[in-house]
C-alpha positions in Angstrom: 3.1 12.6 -3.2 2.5 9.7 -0.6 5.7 7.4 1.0 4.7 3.8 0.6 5.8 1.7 3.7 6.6 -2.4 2.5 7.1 -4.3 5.6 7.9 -8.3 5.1 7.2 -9.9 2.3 5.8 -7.1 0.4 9.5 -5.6 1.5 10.9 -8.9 -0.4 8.4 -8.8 -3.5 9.4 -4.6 -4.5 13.0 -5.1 -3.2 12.6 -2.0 -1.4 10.9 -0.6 2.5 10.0 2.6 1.2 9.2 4.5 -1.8 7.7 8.0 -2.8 4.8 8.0 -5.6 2.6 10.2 -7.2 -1.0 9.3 -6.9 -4.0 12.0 -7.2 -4.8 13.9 -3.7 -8.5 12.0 -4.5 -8.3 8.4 -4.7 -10.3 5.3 -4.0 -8.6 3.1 -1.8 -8.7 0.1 -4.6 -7.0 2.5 -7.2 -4.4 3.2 -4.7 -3.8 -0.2 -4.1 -3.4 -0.9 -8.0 -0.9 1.9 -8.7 1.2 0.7 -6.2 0.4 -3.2 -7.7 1.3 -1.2 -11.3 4.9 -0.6 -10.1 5.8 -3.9 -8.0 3.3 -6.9 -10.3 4.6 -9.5 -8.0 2.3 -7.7 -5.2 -0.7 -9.2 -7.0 0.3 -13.0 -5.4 -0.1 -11.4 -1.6 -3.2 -8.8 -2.1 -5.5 -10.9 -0.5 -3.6 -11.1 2.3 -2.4 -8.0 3.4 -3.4 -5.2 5.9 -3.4 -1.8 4.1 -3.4 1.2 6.0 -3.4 5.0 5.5 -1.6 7.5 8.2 -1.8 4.4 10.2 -5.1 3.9 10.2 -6.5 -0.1 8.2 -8.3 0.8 4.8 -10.5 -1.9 3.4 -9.2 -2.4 -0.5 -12.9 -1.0 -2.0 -14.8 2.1 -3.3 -13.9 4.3 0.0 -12.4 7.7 -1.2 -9.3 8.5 0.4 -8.4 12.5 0.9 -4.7 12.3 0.4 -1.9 15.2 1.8 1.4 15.4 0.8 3.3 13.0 2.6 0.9 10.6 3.9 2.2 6.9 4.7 0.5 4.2 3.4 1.4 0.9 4.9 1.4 -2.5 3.1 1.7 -5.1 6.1 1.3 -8.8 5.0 0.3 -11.3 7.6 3.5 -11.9 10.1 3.9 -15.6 10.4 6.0 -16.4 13.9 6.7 -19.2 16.0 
């Protein structure tokens, strides 16, 4: 059980800033991405674009193996655009 953070537009696309999922303690940090993709599809349009982090730490989305505890954050942080 991890809390998912959505800050921005990934906030805007899932409707919501935080959520609670259920993702194996062992996970690759692409297959994380795609659960959380599974549950909010409109996430796909801003994947190559945002930073994705893990206990607030950036994460590459690849083959890298995450160790997961209960109640990790994991951070999906678009690109702020400001003027």
């Amino acid at each position: 059980m991890v809390e998912v953070l959505y800050f921005a537009k990934s906030a805007e696309i899932t409707g919501v800033h935080s959520e609670t999922i259920f993702v194996p303690q062992e996970i690759k940090a692409l297959q994380l991405w795609k659960e959380i993709e599974n549950r909010h599809r409109g996430l796909a349009d801003i994947r190559d674009q945002v930073i994705f982090a893990v206990r607030q730490e950036y994460v590459e989305l690849g083959d890298q193996l995450l160790l997961l505890q209960p109640g990790d954050e994991i951070a999906i942080i678009p690109p702020i655009s400001g003027g």
